[in-house]
C-alpha positions as CSV (number, residue, x, y, z in Angstrom):
1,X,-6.2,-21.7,8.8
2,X,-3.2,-24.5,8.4
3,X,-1.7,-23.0,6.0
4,X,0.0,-20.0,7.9
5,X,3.6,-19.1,7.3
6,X,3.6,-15.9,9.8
7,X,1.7,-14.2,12.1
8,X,2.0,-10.2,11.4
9,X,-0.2,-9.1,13.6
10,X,-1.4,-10.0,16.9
11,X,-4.5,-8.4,19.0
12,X,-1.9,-6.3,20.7
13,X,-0.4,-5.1,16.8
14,X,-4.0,-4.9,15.6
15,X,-4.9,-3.0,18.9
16,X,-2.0,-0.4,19.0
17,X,-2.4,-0.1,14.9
18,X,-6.0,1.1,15.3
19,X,-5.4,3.4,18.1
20,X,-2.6,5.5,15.6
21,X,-5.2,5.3,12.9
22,X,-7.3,6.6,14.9
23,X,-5.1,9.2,15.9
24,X,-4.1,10.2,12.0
25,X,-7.8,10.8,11.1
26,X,-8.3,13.1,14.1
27,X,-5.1,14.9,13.1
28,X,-6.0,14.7,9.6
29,X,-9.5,16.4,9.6
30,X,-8.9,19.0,13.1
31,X,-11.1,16.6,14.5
32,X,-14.0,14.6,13.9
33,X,-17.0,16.8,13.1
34,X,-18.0,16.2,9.5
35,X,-16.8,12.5,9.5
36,X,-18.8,9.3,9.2
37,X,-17.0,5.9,8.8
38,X,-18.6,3.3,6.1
39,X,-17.2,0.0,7.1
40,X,-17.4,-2.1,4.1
41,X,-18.8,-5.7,5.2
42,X,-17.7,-7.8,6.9
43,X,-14.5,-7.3,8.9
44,X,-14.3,-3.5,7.5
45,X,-17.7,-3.2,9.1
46,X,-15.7,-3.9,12.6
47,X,-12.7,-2.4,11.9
48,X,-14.5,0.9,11.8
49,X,-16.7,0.3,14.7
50,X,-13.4,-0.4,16.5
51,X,-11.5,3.3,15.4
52,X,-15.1,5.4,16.4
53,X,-15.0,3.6,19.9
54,X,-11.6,4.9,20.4
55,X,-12.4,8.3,18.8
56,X,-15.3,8.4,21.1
57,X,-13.3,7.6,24.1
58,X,-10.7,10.5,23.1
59,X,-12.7,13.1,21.7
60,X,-15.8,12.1,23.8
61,X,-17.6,12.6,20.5
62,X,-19.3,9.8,18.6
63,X,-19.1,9.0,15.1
64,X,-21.5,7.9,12.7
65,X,-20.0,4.7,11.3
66,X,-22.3,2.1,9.1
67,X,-22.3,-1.0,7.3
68,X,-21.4,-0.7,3.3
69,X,-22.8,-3.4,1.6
70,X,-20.7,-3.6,-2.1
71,X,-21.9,-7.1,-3.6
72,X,-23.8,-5.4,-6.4
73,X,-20.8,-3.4,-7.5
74,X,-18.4,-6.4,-7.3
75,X,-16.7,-6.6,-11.0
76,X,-15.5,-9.9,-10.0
77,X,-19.1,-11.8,-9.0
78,X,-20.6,-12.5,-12.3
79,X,-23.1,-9.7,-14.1
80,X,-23.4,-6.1,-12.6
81,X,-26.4,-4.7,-11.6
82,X,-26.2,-1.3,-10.3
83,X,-28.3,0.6,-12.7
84,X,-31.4,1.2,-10.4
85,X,-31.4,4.8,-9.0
86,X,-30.9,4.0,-5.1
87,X,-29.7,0.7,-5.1
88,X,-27.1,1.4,-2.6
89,X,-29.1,3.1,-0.4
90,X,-31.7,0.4,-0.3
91,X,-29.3,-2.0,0.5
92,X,-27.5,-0.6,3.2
93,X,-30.1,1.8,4.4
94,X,-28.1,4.7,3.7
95,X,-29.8,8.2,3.9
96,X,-28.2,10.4,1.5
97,X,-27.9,13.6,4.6
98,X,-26.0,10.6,6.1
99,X,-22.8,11.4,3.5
100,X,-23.8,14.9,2.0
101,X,-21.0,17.2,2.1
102,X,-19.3,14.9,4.8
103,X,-16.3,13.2,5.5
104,X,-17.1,9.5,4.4
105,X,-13.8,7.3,5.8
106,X,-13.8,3.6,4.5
107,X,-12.8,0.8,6.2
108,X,-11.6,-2.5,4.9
109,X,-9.2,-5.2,6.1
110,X,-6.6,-6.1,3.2
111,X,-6.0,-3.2,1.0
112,X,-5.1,-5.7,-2.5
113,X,-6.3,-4.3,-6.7
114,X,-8.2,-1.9,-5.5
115,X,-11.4,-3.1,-6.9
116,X,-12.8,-3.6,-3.7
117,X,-12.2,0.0,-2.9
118,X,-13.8,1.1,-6.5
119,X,-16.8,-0.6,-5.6
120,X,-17.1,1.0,-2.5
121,X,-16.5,4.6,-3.8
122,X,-19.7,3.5,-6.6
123,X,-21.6,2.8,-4.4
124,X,-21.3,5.7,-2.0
125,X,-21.4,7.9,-5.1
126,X,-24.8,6.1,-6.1
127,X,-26.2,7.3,-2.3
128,X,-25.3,11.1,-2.4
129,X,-21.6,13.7,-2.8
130,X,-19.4,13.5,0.1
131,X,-16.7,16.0,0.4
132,X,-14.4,13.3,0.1
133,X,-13.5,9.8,0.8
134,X,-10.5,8.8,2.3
135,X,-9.2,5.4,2.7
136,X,-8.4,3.2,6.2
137,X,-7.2,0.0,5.7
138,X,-5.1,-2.6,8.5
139,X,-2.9,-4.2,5.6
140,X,-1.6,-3.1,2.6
141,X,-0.3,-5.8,0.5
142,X,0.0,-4.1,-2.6
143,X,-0.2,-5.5,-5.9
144,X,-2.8,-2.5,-7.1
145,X,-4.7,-3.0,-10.3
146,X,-6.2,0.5,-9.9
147,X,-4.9,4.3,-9.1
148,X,-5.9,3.6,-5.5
149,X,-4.0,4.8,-2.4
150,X,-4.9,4.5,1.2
151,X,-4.5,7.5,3.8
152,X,-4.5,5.4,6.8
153,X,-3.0,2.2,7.0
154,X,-1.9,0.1,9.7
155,X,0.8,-2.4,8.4
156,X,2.1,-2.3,5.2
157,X,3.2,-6.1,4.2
158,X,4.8,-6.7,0.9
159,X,3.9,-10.1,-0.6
160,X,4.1,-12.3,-3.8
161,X,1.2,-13.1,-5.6
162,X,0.9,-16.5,-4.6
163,X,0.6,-15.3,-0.8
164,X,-2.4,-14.5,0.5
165,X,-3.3,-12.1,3.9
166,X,-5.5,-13.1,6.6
167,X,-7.1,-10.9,9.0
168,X,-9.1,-12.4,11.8
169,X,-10.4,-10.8,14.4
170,X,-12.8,-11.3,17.4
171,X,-16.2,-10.5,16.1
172,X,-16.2,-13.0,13.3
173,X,-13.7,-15.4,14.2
174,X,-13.0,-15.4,17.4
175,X,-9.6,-14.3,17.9
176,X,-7.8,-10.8,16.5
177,X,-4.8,-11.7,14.0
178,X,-3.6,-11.1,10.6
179,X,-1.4,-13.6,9.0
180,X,0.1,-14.7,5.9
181,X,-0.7,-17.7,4.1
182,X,1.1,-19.5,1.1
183,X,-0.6,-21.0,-1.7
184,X,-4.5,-22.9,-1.0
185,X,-4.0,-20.6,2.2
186,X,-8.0,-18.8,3.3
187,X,-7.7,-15.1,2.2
188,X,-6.5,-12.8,-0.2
């Protein structure tokens, strides 16, 4: 991390931007019964685990939230290899009652091309047919390479192509912050 320019976000920014997030998809769906969160690994995985807690704690409801797993629909990794019936549900467990008819809200860190996104929405699809999927992300740095739009977003953060965004936060790294970094810098 030495090559930071500016922190964007502290714990308290990340903190107070999760809490309005939460917020919006309450407001957004009358509430929470129908929803399940799909945090796509790693920090996404967090950052939704983080919003159902504070749901929880102000609808005294839980969510379902799990772990979305993406690698095998990656078009930047190499060869593709998502034509096995299942797949996604045998790599991240997924029942396909889990997302049926539901509410599926995905989580990521840094909203970027939108590829990430695309993958995410494959692989659900490949499980079962939510009612829809909405979109949660802490940064949008735009620079989309695909029709892709959040509904949730806590900081939006214009930057040049040669920037990148960083998003720490406890559970991984030790410390909650999101950052920008120039050139060589650790994210995207």
């Amino acid at each position: 991390m030495d090559d930071i320019r500016h922190v964007i976000m502290d714990e308290n920014a990340i903190r107070r931007a999760l809490t309005r997030i939460a917020h919006e998809i309450l407001e957004k769906n009358k509430g929470i019964d129908g929803c399940v969160f799909a945090g796509i690994r790693t920090r996404g995985v967090y950052l939704a685990r983080r919003v159902a807690e504070r749901i929880e704690e102000i609808e005294g409801k839980p969510v379902p939230a799990f772990d979305l797993d993406i690698t095998p629909y990656r078009d930047d990794r190499g060869e593709r290899n998502i034509a096995e019936p299942g797949r996604a549900r045998a790599q991240s467990g997924l029942d396909p009652a889990e997302i049926h008819d539901r509410h599926v809200i995905l989580f990521d860190d840094v909203l970027y091309t939108g590829r990430t996104i695309r993958a995410a929405m494959d692989a659900i699809m490949d499980v079962g047919r939510p009612r829809t999927i909405q979109l949660a992300v802490l940064v949008d740095r735009g620079h989309r390479e695909l029709p892709i739009r959040p509904d949730y977003v806590g900081k939006n953060v214009p930057t040049s192509r040669s920037e990148s965004i960083g998003v720490s936060l406890k559970e991984v790294d030790g410390t909650d912050m999101v950052a920008i970094y120039g050139t060589g810098g650790r994210a995207r």
